[in-house]
KENU-791195 format. One line per field, with one value per residue (C-alpha): residue number from 0; residue in one letter; x, y, z. Coordinates in steps of 0.1 Angstrom, whole numbers. Example, Ala and Ser with C-alpha at 12.3 -4.5 7.8 and 13.67 -1.06 7.14 Angstrom:
residues 2
num	(0; 1)
residuo	(a; s)
x	(123; 137)
y	(-45; -11)
z	(78; 71)
This chain:
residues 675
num	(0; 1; 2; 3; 4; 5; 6; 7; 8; 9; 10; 11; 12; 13; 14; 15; 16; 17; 18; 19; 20; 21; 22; 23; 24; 25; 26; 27; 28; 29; 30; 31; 32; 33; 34; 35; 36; 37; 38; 39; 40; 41; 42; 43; 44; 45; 46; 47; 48; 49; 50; 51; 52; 53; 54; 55; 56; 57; 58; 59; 60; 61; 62; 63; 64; 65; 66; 67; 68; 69; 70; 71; 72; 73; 74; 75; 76; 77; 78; 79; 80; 81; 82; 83; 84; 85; 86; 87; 88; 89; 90; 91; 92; 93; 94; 95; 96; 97; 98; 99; 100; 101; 102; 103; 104; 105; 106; 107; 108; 109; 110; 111; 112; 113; 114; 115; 116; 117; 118; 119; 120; 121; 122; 123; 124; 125; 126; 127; 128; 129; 130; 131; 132; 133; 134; 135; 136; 137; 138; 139; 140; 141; 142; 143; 144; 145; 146; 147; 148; 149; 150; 151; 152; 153; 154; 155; 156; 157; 158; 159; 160; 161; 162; 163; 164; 165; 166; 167; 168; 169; 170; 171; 172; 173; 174; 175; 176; 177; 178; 179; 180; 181; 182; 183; 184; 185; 186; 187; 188; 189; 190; 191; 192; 193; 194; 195; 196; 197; 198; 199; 200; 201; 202; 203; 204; 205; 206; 207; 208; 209; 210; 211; 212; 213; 214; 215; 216; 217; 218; 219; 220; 221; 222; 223; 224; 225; 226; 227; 228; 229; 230; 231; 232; 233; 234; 235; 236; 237; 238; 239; 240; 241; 242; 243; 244; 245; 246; 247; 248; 249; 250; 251; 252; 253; 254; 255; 256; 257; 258; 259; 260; 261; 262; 263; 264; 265; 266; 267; 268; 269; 270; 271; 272; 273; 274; 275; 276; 277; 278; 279; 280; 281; 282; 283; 284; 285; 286; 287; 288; 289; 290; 291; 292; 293; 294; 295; 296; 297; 298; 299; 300; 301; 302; 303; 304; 305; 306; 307; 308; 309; 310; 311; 312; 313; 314; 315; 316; 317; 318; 319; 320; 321; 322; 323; 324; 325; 326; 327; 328; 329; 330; 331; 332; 333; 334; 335; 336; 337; 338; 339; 340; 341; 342; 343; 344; 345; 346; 347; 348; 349; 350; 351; 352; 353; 354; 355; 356; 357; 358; 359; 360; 361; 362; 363; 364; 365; 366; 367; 368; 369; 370; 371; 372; 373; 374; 375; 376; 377; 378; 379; 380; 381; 382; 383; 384; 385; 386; 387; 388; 389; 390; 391; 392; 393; 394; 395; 396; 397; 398; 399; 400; 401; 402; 403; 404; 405; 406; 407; 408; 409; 410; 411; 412; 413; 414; 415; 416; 417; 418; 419; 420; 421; 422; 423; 424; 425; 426; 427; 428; 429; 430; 431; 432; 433; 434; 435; 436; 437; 438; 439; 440; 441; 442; 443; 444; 445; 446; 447; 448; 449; 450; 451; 452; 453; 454; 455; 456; 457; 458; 459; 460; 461; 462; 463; 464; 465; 466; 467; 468; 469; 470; 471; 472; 473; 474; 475; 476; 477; 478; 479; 480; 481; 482; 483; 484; 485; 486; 487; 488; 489; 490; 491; 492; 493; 494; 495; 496; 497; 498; 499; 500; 501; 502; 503; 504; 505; 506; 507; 508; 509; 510; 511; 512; 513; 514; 515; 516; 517; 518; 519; 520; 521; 522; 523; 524; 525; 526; 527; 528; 529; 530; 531; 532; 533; 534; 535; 536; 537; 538; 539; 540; 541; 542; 543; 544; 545; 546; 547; 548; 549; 550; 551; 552; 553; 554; 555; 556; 557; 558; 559; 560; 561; 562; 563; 564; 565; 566; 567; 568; 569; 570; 571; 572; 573; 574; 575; 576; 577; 578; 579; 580; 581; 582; 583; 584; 585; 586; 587; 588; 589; 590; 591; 592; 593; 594; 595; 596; 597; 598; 599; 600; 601; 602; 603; 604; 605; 606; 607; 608; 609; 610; 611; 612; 613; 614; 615; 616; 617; 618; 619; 620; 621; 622; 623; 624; 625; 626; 627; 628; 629; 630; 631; 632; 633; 634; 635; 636; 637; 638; 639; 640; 641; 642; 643; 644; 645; 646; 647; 648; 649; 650; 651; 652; 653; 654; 655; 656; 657; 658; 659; 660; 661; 662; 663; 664; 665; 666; 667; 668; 669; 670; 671; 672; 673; 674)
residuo	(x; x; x; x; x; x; x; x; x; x; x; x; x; x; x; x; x; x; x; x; x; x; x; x; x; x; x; x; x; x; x; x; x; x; x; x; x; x; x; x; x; x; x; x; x; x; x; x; x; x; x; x; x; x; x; x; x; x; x; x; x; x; x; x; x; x; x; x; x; x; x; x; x; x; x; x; x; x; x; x; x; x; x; x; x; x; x; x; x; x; x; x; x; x; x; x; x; x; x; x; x; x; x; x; x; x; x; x; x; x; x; x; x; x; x; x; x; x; x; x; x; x; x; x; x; x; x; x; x; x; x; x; x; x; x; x; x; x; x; x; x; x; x; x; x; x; x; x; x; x; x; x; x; x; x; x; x; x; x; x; x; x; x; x; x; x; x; x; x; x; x; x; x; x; x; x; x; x; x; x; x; x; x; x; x; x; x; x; x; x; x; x; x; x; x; x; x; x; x; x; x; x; x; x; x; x; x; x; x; x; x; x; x; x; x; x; x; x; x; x; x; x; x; x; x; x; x; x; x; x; x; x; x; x; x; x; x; x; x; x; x; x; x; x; x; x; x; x; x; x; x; x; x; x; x; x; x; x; x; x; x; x; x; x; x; x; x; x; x; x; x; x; x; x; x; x; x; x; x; x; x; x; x; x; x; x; x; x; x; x; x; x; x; x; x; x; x; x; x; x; x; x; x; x; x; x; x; x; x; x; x; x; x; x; x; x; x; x; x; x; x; x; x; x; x; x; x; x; x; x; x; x; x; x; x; x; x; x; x; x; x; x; x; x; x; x; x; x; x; x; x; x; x; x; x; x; x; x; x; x; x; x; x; x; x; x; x; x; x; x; x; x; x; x; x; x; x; x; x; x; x; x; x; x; x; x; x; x; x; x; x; x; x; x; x; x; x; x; x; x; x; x; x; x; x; x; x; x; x; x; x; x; x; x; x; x; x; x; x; x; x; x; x; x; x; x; x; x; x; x; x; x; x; x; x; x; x; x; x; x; x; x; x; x; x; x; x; x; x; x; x; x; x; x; x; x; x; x; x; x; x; x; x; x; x; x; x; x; x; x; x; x; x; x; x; x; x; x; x; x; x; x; x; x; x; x; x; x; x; x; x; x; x; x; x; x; x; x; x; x; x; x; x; x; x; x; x; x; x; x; x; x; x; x; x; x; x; x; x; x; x; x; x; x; x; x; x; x; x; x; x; x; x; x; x; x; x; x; x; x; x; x; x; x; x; x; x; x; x; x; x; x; x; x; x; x; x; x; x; x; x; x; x; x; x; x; x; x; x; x; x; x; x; x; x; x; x; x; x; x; x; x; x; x; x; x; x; x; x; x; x; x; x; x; x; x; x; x; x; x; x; x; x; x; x; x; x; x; x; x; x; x; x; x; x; x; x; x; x; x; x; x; x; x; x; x; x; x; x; x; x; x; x; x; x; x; x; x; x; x; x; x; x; x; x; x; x; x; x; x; x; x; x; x; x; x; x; x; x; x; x; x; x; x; x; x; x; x; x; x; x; x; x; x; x)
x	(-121; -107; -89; -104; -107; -111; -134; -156; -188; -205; -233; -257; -265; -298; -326; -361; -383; -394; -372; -365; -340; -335; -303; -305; -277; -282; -317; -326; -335; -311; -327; -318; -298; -321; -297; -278; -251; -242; -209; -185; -161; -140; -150; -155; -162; -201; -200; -195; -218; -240; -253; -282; -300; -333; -349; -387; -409; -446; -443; -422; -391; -355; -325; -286; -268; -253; -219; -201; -178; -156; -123; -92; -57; -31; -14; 21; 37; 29; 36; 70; 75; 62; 88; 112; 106; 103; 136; 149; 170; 165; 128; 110; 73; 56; 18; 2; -28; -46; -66; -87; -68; -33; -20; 16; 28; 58; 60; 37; 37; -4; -19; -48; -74; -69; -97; -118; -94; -108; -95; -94; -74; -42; -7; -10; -47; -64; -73; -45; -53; -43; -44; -67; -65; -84; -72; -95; -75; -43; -27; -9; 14; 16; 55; 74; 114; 129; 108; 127; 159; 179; 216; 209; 207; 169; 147; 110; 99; 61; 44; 24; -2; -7; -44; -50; -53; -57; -29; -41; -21; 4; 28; 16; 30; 38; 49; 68; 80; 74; 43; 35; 65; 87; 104; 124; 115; 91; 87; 65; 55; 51; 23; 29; 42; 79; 96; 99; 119; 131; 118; 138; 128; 158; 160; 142; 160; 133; 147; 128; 97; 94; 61; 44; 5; -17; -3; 17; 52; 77; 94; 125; 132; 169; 184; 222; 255; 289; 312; 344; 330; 310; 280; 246; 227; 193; 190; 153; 143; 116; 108; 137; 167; 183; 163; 192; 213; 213; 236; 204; 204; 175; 157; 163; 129; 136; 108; 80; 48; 49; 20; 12; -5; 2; 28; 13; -6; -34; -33; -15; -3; -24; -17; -46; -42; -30; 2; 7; 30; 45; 80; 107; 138; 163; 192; 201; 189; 218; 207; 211; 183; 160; 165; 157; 125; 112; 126; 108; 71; 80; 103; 94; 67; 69; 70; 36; 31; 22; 19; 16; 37; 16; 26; 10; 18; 50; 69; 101; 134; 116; 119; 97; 101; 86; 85; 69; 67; 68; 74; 95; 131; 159; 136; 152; 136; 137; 121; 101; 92; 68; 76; 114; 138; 161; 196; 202; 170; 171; 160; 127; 124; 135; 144; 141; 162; 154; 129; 125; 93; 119; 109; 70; 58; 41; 64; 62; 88; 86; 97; 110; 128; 136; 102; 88; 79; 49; 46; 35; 3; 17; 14; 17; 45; 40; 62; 49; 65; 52; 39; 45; 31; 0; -3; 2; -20; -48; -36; -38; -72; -84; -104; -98; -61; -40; -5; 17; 52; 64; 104; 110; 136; 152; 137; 107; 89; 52; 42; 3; 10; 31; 36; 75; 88; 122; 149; 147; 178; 192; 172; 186; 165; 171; 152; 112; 82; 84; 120; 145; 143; 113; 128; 119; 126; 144; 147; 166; 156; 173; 156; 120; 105; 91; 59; 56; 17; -7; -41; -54; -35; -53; -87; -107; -137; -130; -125; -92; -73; -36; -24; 14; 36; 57; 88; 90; 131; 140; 144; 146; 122; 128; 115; 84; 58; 71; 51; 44; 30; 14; 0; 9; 30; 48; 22; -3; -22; -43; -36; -5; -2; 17; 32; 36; 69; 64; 54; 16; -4; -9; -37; -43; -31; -52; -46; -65; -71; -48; -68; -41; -51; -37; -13; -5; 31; 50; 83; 107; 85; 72; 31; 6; -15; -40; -64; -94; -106; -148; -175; -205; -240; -226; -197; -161; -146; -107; -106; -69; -67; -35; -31; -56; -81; -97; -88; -114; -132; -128; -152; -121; -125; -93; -77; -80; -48; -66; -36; -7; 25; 25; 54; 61; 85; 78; 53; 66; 84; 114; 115; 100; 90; 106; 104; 127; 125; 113; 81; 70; 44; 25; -6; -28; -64; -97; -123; -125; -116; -139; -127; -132; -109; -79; -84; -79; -49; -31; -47; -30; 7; 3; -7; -42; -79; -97; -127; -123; -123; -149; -139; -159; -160; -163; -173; -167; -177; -166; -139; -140; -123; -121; -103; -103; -89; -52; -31; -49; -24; -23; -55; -57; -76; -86; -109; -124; -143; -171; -196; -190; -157; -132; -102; -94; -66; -45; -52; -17; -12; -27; -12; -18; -53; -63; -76; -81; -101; -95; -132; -117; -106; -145; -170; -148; -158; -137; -131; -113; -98; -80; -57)
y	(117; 152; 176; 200; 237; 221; 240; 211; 214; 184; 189; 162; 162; 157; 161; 167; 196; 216; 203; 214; 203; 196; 183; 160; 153; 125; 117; 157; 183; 210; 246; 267; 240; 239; 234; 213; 222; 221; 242; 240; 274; 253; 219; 217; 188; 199; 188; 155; 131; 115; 139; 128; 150; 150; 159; 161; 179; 172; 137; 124; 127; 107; 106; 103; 77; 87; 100; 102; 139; 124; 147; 127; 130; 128; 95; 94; 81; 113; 134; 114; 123; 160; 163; 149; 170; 204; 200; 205; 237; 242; 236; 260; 249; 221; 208; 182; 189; 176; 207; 201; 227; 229; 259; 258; 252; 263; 295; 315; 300; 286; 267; 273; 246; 245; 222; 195; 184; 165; 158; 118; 98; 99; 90; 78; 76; 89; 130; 132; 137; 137; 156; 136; 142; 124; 138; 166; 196; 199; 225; 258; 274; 297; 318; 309; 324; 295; 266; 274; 258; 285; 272; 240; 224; 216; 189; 180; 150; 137; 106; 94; 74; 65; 52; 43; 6; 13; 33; 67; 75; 99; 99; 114; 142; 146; 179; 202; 239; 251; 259; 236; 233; 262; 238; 242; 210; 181; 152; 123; 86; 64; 56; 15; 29; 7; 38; 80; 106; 140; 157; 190; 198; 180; 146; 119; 93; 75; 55; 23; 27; -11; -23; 7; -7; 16; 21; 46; 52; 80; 96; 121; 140; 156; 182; 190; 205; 192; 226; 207; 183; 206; 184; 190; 153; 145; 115; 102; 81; 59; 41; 60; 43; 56; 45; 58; 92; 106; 137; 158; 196; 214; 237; 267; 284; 294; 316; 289; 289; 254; 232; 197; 167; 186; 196; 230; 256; 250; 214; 190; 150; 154; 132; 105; 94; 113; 134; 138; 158; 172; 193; 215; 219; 247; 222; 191; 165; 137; 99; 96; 126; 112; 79; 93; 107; 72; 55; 83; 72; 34; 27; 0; -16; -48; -49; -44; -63; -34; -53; -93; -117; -126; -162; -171; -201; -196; -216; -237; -216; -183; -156; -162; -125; -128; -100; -83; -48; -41; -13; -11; -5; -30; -52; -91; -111; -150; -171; -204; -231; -252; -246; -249; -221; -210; -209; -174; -159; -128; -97; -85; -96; -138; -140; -175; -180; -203; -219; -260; -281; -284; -248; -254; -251; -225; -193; -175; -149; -144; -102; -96; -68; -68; -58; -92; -110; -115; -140; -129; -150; -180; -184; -206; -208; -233; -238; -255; -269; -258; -278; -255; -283; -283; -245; -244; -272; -245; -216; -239; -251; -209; -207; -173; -169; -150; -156; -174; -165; -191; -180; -217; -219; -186; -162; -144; -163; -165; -207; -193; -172; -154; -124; -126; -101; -81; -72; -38; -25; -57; -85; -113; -150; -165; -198; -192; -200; -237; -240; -269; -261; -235; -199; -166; -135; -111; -70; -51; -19; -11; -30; -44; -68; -52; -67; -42; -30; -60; -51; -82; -64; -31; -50; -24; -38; -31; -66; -92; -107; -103; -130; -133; -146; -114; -109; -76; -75; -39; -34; 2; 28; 35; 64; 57; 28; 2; -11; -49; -46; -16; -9; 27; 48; 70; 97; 83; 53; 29; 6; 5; -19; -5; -17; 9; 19; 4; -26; -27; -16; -20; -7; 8; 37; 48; 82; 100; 76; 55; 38; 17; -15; -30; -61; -84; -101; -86; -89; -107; -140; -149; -138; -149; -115; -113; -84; -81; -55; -56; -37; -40; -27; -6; 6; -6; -22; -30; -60; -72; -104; -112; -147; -164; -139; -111; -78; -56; -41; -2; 17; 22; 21; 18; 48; 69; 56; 20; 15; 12; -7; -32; -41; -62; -46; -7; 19; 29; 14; 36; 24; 39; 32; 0; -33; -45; -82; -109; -117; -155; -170; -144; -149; -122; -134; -119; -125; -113; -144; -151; -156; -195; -199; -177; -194; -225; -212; -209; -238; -258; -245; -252; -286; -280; -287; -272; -264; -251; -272; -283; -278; -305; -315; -340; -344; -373; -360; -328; -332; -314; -320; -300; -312; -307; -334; -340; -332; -301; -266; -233; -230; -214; -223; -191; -181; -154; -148; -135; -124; -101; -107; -75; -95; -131; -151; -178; -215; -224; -264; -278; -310; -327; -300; -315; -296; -310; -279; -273; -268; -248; -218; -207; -200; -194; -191; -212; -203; -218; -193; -203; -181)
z	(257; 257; 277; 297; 278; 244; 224; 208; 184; 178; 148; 125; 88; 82; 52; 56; 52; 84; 110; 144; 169; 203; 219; 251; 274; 297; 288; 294; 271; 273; 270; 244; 226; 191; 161; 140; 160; 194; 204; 237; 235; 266; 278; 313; 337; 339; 305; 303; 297; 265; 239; 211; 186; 185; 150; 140; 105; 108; 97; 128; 143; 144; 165; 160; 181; 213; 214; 251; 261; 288; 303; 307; 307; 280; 290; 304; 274; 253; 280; 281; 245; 244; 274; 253; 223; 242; 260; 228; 228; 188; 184; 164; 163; 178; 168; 192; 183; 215; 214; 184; 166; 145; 170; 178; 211; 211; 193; 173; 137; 139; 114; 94; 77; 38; 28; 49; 82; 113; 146; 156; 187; 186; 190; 231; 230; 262; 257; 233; 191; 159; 131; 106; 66; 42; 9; 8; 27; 45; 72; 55; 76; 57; 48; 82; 74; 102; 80; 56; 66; 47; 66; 50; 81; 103; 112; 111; 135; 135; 141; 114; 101; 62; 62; 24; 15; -26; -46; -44; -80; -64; -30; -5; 7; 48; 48; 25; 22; -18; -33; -60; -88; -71; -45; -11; 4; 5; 24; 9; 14; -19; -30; -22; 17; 11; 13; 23; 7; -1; -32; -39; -71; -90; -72; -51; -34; -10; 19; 36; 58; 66; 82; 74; 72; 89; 123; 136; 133; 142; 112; 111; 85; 93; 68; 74; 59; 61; 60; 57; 28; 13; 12; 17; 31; 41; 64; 70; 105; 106; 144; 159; 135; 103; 73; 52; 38; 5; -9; -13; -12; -3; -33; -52; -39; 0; 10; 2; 20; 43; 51; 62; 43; 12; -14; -21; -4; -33; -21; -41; -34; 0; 29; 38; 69; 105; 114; 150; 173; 141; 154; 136; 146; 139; 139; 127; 149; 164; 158; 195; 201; 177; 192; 229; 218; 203; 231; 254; 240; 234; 264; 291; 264; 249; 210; 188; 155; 128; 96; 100; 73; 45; 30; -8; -35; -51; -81; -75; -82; -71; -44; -12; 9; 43; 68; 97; 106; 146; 163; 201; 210; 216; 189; 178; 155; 155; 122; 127; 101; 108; 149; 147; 147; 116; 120; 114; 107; 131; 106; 105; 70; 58; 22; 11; -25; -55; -35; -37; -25; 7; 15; 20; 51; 78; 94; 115; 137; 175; 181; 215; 233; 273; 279; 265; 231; 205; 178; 143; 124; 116; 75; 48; 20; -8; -31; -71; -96; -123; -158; -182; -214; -192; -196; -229; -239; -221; -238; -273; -270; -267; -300; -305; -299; -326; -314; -288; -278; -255; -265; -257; -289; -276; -303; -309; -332; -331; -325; -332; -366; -381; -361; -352; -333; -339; -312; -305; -280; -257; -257; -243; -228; -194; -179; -180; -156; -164; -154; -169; -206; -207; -218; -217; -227; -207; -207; -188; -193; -222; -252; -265; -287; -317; -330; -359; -372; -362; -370; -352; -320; -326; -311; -333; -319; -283; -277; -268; -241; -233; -209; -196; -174; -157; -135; -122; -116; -106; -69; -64; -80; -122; -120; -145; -148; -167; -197; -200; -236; -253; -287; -293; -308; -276; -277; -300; -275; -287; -250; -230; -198; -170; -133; -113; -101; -66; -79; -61; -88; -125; -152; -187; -202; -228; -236; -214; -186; -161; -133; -114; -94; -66; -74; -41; -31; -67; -59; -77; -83; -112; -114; -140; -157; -178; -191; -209; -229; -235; -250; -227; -221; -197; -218; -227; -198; -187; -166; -148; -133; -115; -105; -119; -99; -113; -94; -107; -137; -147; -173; -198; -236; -258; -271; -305; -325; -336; -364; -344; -339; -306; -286; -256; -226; -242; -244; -279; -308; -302; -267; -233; -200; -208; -192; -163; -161; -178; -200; -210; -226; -239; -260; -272; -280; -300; -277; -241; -222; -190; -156; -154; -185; -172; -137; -157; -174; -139; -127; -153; -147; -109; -118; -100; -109; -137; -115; -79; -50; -23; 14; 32; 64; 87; 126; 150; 186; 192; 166; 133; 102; 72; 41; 3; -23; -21; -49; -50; -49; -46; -23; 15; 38; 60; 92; 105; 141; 128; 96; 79; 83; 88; 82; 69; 85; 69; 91; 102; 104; 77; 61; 31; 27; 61; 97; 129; 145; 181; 198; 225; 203; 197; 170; 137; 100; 74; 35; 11; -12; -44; -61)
């Protein structure tokens, strides 16, 4: 649907040799209209209807699906919201886009493509559209003096959508006014979405986006300067309410080029994803105005669920973080367990604390505002305790492991050989992933273990297995990726094992390549990780399983330094990118071990089978039971409407790995999936 006056091309690739066109609308041939592309300079009402191409060569002919031109409206919540925004006395520029171009409404200060950019629905649906970026190009506006913010003091408001599901290696970048390194200002999204901030060229202090997913939300970015303090702050808003402040200045570069979904007018950290009714503001916005204009789309409208609580196996004593990202105003939150309300459980996100078997069960949160409620997917928390002789009785029986640190006698000593490592920096050990009188070693950041020149740890043939039980401590961003283990010498890499800084992804480093993968539910629980280096017919291959599940293969050969020292919690003897957490029972192997023994490696700790479970089932009438052997942990049983399935959902109501299915709720798709 568009609105009328919209100039709109609509055009097919196609290969073939000898081809002609014809465009049809409605069934007819339009005359004239014999090319790839077919071009509206304003639509009108005479143009609406359903549009194919036609295209033949001598040997036939083919033709694209129909697409629909309808004229509509924009729908009265954006128009709410563009009043809102235009009644503004300080706006500058304002970019709804809902005319298939990035011209500003407001003033004069027009945007130009840099790159590939694309038009999709937006914000309010109906005529109205966004701005859509894929990584490939951005909007320059070029050197705008009022962008600038040169008082100190402005605001930039947008809705926005972050559409990547993989780490794209960099944080996005929503906007920004610098070109490149010379920075005024720059406004990005990390990486993991958790969090938005200001990057000034000196300092970036990101602030919480919660429930970002890929739905829309409406971001402020508010610049201001105190004259009596002195201070310079930057305050980011994310769904209408303060995400936080930071004593951030802008840069030292103030006549910078500004554009949108990038950081530079080359293109640089682009945006993937869509920006929408993108606004500056001469002034520093109030709270209360940016409030108004959320309120103005969102008003009168019960809440929406953006991002749906995900539950997963966890062992006794750790972490459990559950939470749910919706989007309304006047939002409260209410946490159930297993259908009954906890006793203060009203935030949008329940932290449940050195968890006990007590704490198993299915959650879920009703969100509700005047308007009316929702209720989140109910999911399911299980909570392990954990046989760590079982697990280390797996790990023992491995023919081809070199060494075991299990730090149970709180040192360093290899139980496998003799390759003890040394402190290096503070080292201290805390209780391990088998809890009672299981330790592990414990690095905060500021020390290592040493493991000194192991040529057996050098894998010289391209092959060997690094398993480990992790906790990844640090709650706000270090600043680098922290290394699990490495085998290098700071600069010289032979492999080096990193998290990323936002906790979501993790990979090899070796040398010259870093291809980070995703890692699910991090936080501060204990996770089992293993990776495996191979020389295959195809090439040299890294392999990271987290969890007993392998997360994906890379083409990635070790690096060129073969003969160097190895360390756990460091990407160099001397001590970098350091560790900030704990590290326990880590065994290094020569052989590349194969997913069914590292499956059986978890297995064993969570006290499950060595070889996965069957889901049977049985039916008596029109009732349905599924089940899988009791005793059995650390398995979900999901469903899905349909197959292929777009999205699997966790089955809430299962008891002791049994379902009664309810025949009235349809045709549905069951899987068991293990860890």
């Amino acid at each position: 649907m568009f609105l009328a006056g919209v100039p709109l091309t609509l055009s097919a690739s196609v290969k073939g040799a000898q081809l002609t066109y014809q465009w049809f609308k409605d069934g007819t041939a339009l005359p004239g209209a014999t090319s790839d592309t077919l071009t509206f300079a304003a639509l009108t009402a005479g143009d609406a209807g359903t549009y194919r191409l036609q295209v033949s060569n001598p040997a036939g002919q083919v033709s694209t699906e129909p697409v629909e031109i309808a004229l509509g409206s924009l729908p009265t919540r954006l128009q709410q919201y563009q009043a809102a925004v235009r009644a503004e006395s300080s706006l500058i520029s304002h970019y709804p886009f809902d005319g298939l171009t990035a011209r500003d409404a407001k003033g004069a200060n027009h945007g130009a493509a840099a790159g590939r950019i694309g038009f999709a629905e937006g914000l309010g649906g109906g005529a109205g559209k966004a701005l859509l970026l894929d990584g490939t190009g951005h909007v320059n506006l070029g050197q705008v003096e009022a962008f600038d913010f040169a008082s100190g003091a402005g605001t930039v408001e947008a809705w926005v959508r972050a559409d990547w599901l993989a780490s794209p290696g960099y944080n996005p970048a929503l906007f920004a006014d610098r070109d490149g390194n010379p920075v005024n200002w720059s406004v990005h999204m990390n990486a993991d979405k958790s969090v938005a901030g200001l990057w000034n060229g000196s300092t970036y202090q990101p602030h919480p986006t919660p429930g970002t997913g890929t739905a829309w939300h409406h971001l402020a970015a508010v610049f201001d300067y105190d004259l009596a303090l002195g201070e310079y702050t930057f305050t980011l808003y994310w769904d209408g309410e303060p995400a936080g402040t930071s004593l951030q200045a802008l840069g030292i570069v103030p006549e910078a080029p500004t554009q949108l979904g990038s950081a530079s007018a080359a293109g640089q950290e682009r945006w993937i994803g869509a920006l929408d009714e993108v606004a500056f503001y001469s002034e520093a916005l109030s709270a209360a105005a940016i409030r108004a204009h959320y309120a103005a789309f969102v008003a009168g409208e019960p809440p929406v669920i953006t991002v749906q609580p995900v539950g997963r196996t966890y062992l006794v004593g750790d972490t459990a973080t559950l939470s749910v990202g919706a989007q309304g105003v006047d939002l409260a939150y209410q946490w159930f367990k297993d259908g009954t309300p906890l006793s203060g459980a009203t935030a949008a996100t329940l932290t449940l604390v050195d968890l006990a078997p007590g704490n198993a069960g299915a959650y879920q949160v009703r969100v509700s505002n005047p308007s009316g409620a929702v209720e989140s997917e109910a999911v399911t928390v299980r909570v392990i305790v954990p046989n760590v002789a079982a697990y280390q009785s797996a790990v023992r029986r491995e023919t081809s492991l070199i060494s075991y640190y299990t730090f149970d006698a709180g040192d360093l000593t290899d139980t496998q050989a003799a390759n003890h490592g040394l402190v290096e920096g503070e080292v201290g050990f805390v209780g391990g992933v088998g809890r009672g009188q299981d330790q592990a070693v414990f690095l905060g950041g500021a020390g290592h273990v040493n493991l000194g020149q192991v040529e057996a740890f050098d894998f010289r043939e391209g092959q060997g297995t690094i398993e480990a039980w992790i906790r990844a401590d640090w709650t706000a961003s270090p600043g680098y990726n922290p290394a699990i283990f490495a085998d290098r010498d700071g600069g010289p890499v032979n492999w080096s094992v990193h998290m990323g800084a936002g906790k979501d992804v993790g990979g090899l480093w070796n040398g010259s390549t870093y291809q980070p993968l995703p890692l699910v539910g991090t936080g501060v629980a204990w996770h089992h990780l293993a990776v495996v280096f191979d020389r295959t017919p195809a090439g040299s291959t890294f392999a990271l399983y987290w969890d007993g599940a392998l997360v994906s293969t890379t083409l990635q050969a070790l690096g060129n330094a073969p003969d160097s020292p190895t360390q756990l919690g460091s990407a160099s003897p001397m001590g970098q990118e350091r560790w900030i957490g704990a590290l326990d029972e880590v065994a290094f192997y020569a052989t590349p071990l194969g997913a069914d023994a590292i499956r059986r490696h978890y297995q064993a700790l969570l006290g499950g089978p060595a070889e996965p479970p069957v889901l049977s089932y049985a039916l008596d009438g029109t009732q349905l039971t599924l089940s899988w052997p009791a005793g059995v942990v650390g398995f979900i049983l999901e469903s899905a409407p349909a197959l292929p399935a777009v999205q699997w959902v966790a089955v809430p109501g299962v008891v002791d790995n049994r379902l009664t299915v309810n025949p009235s709720a349809g045709t549905r798709f069951y899987r068991l999936r293990g860890p």
